[in-house]
C-alpha positions as a Markdown table, in Angstrom:
| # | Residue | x | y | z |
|---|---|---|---|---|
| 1 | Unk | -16.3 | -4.9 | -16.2 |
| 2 | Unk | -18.6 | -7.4 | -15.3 |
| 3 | Unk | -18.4 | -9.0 | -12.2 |
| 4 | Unk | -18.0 | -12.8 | -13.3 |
| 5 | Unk | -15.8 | -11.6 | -15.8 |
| 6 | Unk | -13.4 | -9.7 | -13.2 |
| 7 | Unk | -13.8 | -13.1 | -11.2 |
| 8 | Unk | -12.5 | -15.1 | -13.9 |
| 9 | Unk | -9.8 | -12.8 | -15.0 |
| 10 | Unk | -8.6 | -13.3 | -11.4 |
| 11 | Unk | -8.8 | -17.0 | -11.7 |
| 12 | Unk | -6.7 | -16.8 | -14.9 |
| 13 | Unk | -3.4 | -15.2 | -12.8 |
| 14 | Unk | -4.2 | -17.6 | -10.0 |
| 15 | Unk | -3.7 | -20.6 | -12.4 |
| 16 | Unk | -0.5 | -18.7 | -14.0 |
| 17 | Unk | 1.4 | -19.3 | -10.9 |
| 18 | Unk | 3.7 | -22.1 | -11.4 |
| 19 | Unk | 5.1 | -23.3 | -7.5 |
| 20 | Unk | 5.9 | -26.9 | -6.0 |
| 21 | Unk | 3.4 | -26.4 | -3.3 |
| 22 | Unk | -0.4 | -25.4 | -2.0 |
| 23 | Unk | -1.2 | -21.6 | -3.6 |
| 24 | Unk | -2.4 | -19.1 | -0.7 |
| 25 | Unk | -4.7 | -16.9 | -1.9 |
| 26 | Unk | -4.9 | -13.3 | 0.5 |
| 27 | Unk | -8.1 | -11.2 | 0.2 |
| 28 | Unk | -8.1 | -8.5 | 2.2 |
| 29 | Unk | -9.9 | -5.3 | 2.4 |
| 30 | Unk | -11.6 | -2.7 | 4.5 |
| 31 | Unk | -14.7 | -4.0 | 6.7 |
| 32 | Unk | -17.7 | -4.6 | 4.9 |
| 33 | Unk | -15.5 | -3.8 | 1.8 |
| 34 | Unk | -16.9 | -7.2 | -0.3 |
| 35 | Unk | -14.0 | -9.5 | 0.2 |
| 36 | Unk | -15.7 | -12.5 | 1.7 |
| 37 | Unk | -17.9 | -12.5 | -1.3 |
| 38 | Unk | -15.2 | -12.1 | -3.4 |
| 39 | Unk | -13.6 | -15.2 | -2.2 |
| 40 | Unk | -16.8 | -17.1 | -2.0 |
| 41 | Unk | -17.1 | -16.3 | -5.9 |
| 42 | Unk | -13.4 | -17.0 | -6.5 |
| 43 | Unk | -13.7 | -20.4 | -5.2 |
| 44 | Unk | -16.8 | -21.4 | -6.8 |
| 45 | Unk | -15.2 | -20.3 | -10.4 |
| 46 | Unk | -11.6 | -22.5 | -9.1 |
| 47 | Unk | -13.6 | -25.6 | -8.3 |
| 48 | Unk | -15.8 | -25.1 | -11.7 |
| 49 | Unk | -12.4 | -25.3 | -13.7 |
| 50 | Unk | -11.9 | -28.6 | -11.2 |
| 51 | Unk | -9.4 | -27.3 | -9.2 |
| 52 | Unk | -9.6 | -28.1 | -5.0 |
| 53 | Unk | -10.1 | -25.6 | -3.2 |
| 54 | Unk | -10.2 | -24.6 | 0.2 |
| 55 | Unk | -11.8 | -21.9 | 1.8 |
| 56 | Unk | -11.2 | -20.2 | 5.7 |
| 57 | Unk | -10.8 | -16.7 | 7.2 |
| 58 | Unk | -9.4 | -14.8 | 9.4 |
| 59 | Unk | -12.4 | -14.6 | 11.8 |
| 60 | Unk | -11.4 | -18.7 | 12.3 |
| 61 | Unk | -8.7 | -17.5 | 14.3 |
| 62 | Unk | -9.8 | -14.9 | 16.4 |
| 63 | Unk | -8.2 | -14.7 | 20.2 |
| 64 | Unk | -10.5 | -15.3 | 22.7 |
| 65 | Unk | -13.1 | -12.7 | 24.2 |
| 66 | Unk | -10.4 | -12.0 | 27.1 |
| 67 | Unk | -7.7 | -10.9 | 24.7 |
| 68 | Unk | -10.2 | -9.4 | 21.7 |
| 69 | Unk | -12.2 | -6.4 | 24.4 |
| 70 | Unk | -9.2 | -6.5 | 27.1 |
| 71 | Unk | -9.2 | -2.7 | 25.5 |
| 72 | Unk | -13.1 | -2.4 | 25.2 |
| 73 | Unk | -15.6 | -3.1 | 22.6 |
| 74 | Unk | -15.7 | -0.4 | 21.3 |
| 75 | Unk | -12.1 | 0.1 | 21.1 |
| 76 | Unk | -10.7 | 0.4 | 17.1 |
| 77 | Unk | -7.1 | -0.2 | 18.9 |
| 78 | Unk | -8.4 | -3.2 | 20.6 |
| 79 | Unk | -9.9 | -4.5 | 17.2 |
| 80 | Unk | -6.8 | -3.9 | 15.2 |
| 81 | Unk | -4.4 | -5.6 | 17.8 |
| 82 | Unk | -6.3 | -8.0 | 19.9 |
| 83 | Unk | -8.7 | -9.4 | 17.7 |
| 84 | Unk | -7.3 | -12.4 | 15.8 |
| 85 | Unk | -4.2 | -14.7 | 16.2 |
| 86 | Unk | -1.7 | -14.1 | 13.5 |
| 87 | Unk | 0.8 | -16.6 | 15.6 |
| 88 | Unk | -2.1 | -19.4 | 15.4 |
| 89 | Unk | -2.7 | -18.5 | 11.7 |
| 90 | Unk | 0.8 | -18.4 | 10.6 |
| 91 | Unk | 1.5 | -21.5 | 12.7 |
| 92 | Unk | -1.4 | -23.8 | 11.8 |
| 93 | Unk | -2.5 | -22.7 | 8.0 |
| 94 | Unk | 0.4 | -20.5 | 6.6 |
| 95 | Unk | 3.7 | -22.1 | 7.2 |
| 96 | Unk | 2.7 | -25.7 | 6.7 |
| 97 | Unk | 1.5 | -25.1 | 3.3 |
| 98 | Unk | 5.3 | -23.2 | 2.4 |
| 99 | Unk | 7.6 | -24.3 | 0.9 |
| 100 | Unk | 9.3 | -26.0 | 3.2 |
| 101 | Unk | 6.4 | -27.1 | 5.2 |
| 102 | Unk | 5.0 | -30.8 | 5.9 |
| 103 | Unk | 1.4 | -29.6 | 4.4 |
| 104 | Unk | -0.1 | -30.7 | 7.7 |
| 105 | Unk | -2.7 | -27.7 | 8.5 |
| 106 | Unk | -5.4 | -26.4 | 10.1 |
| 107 | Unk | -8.1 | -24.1 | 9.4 |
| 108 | Unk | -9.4 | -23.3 | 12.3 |
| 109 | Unk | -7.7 | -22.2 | 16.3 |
| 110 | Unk | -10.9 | -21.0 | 18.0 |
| 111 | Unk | -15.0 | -21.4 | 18.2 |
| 112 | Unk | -16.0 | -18.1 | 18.4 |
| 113 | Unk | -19.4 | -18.3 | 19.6 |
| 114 | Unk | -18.2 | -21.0 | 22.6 |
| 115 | Unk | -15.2 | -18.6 | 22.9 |
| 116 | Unk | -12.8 | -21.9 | 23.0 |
| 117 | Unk | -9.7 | -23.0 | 21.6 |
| 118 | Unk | -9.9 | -25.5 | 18.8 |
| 119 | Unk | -8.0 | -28.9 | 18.2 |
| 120 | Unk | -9.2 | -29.6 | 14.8 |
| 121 | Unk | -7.2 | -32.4 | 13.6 |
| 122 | Unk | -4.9 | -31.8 | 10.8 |
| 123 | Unk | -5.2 | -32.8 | 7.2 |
| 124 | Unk | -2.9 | -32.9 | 4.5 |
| 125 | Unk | -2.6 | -30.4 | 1.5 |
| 126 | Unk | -1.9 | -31.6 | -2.4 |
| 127 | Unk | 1.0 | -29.5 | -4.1 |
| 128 | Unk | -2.1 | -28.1 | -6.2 |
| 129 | Unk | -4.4 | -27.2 | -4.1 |
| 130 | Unk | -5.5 | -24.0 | -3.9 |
| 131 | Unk | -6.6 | -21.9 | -0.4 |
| 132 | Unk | -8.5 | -19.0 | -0.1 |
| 133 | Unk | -8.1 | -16.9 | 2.8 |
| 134 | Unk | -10.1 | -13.5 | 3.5 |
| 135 | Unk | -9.3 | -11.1 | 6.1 |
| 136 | Unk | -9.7 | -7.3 | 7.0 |
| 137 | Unk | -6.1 | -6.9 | 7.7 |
| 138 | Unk | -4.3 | -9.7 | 5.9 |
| 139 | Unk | -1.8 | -7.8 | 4.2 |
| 140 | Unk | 0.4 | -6.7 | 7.4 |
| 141 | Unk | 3.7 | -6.2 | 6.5 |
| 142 | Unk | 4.5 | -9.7 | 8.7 |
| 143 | Unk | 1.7 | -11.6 | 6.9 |
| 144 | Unk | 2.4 | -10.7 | 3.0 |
| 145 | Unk | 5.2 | -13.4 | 2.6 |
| 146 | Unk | 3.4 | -16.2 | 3.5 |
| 147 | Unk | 0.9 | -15.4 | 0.6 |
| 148 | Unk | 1.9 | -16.5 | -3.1 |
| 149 | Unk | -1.7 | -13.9 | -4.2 |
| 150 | Unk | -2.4 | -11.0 | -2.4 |
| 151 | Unk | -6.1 | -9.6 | -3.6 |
| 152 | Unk | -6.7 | -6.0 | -2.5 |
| 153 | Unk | -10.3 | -5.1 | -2.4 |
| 154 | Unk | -11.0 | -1.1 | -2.4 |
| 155 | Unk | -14.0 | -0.1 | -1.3 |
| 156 | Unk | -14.9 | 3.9 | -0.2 |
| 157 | Unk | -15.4 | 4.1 | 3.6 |
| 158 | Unk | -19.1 | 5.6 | 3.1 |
| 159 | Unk | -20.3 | 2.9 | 1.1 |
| 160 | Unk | -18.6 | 0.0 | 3.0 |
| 161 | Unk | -19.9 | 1.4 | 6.3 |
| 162 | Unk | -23.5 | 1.7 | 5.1 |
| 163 | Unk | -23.0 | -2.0 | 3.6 |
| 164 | Unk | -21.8 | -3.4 | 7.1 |
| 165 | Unk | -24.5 | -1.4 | 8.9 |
| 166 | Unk | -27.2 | -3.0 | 7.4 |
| 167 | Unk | -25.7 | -6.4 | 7.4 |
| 168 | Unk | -25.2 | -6.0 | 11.2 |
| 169 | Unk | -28.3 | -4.3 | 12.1 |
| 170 | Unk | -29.9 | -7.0 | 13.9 |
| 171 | Unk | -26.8 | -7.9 | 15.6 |
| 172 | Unk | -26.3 | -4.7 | 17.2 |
| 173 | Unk | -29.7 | -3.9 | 17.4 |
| 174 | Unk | -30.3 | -0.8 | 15.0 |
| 175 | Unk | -28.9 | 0.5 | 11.8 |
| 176 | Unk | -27.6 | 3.7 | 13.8 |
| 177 | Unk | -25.7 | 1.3 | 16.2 |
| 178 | Unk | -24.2 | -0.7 | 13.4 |
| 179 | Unk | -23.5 | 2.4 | 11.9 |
| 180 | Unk | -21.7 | 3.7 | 15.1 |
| 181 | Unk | -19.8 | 0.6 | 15.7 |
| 182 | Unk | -18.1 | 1.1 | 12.1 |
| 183 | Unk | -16.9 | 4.1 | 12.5 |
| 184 | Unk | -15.7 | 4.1 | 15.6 |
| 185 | Unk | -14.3 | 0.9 | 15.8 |
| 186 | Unk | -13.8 | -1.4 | 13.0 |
| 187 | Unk | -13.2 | 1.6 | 10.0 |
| 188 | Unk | -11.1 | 3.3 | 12.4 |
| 189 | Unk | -9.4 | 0.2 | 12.5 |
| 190 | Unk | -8.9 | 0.2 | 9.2 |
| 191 | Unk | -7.3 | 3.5 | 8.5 |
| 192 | Unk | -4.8 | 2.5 | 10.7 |
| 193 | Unk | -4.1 | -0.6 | 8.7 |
| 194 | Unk | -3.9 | 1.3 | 5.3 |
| 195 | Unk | -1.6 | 3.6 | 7.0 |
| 196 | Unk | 0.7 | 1.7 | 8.6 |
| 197 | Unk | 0.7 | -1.3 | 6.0 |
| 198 | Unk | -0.2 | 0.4 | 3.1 |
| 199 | Unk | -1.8 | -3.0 | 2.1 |
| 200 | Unk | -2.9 | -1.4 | -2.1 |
| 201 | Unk | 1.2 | -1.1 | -2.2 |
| 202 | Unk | 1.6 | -4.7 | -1.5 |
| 203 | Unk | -1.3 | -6.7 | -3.7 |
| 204 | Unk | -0.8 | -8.2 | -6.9 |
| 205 | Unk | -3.8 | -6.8 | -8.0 |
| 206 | Unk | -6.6 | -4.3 | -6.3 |
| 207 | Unk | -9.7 | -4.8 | -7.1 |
| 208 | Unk | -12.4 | -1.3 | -6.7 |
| 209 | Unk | -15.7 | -2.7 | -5.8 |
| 210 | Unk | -17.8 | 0.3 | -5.1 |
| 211 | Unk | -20.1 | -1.1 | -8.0 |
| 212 | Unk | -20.7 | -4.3 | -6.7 |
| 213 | Unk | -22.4 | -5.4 | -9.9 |
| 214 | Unk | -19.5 | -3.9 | -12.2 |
| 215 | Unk | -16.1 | -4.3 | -10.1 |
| 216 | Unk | -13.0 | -3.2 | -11.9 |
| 217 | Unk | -8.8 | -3.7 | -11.9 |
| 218 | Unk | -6.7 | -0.5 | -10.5 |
């Protein structure tokens, strides 16, 4: 299937939804897997069809670097229990936006590169509008029903890890190190989120992206 053809097919069951408040989107996926772009792309085709949209991520609510290496950096324990702040994201983004919420959220709780705590002010959602939210382990078993949308993207470890290698090789200063880092710390990670939360079992839909160019429905 063509990718923009995929895309659209996903916007379609988005739209299908009929609910009396905001629609939260859930993309999650391995590291390096292709969800980010996937989001980016579902957004775009969302606000071509002139829907509003809004668009955030996990990584906007990451704990602080205290709590994120308290276990090491190179720990894929420490990465799959310390990085992020579910309580912030539930708190600020997911529950407002509910059914019974005021619609007052946020979309950020921390600035990771000054390593604070963020105040954002809070703005109000429209019953239609629709958010987009992208994260490696989204789909935890106490995440899933705060999500009207769960997106699984399924992506073999090889490839993804060769993907996020070269994205990060200037980061961590060579393709091996990159290479390194994902396996022994954010796709180790990750198999312990597929096996504890069995995330494919709990999407609407999963999506394979191994062909980026020619993505398909399982």
């Amino acid at each position: 299937m063509l990718r923009r053809e995929l895309v659209s097919k996903v916007a379609d069951h988005i739209l299908d939804l009929q609910l009396h408040h905001p629609i939260k989107v859930a993309i999650s996926g391995i590291t390096a897997s292709g969800k980010t772009t996937l989001a980016n792309e579902l957004a775009e085709e969302l606000r071509r069809r002139k829907k509003e949209v809004v668009r955030t991520s996990i990584d906007n609510f990451h704990n602080p670097r205290a709590i994120r290496y308290r276990q090491g950096k190179d720990s894929a324990i420490g990465y799959y229990e310390d990085a992020h702040d579910y309580q912030a994201l539930m708190e600020k983004l997911l529950i407002p936006l509910g059914e019974n919420g005021d619609r007052q959220y946020q979309t950020i709780s921390l600035d990771l590169e000054k390593d604070e705590y963020v105040n954002a002010e809070k703005q109000v959602a429209k019953d239609d509008t629709i958010f987009i939210v992208d994260g490696t382990f989204l789909l935890k078993k106490e995440l899933i029903h705060l999500f009207d949308y769960k997106i699984f993207v399924q992506t073999d470890f090889e490839l993804a890890r060769k993907r996020g290698a070269k994205r990060e090789t200037i980061a961590f200063g060579s393709y091996e190190s990159a290479e390194n880092m994902f396996l022994n710390r954010y796709h180790a990670a990750s198999g312990l989120y597929l096996k504890e939360h069995n995330p494919q079992e709990n999407a609407d839909i999963v999506v394979n992206n191994n062909d980026i160019g020619s993505p398909y429905f399982l």
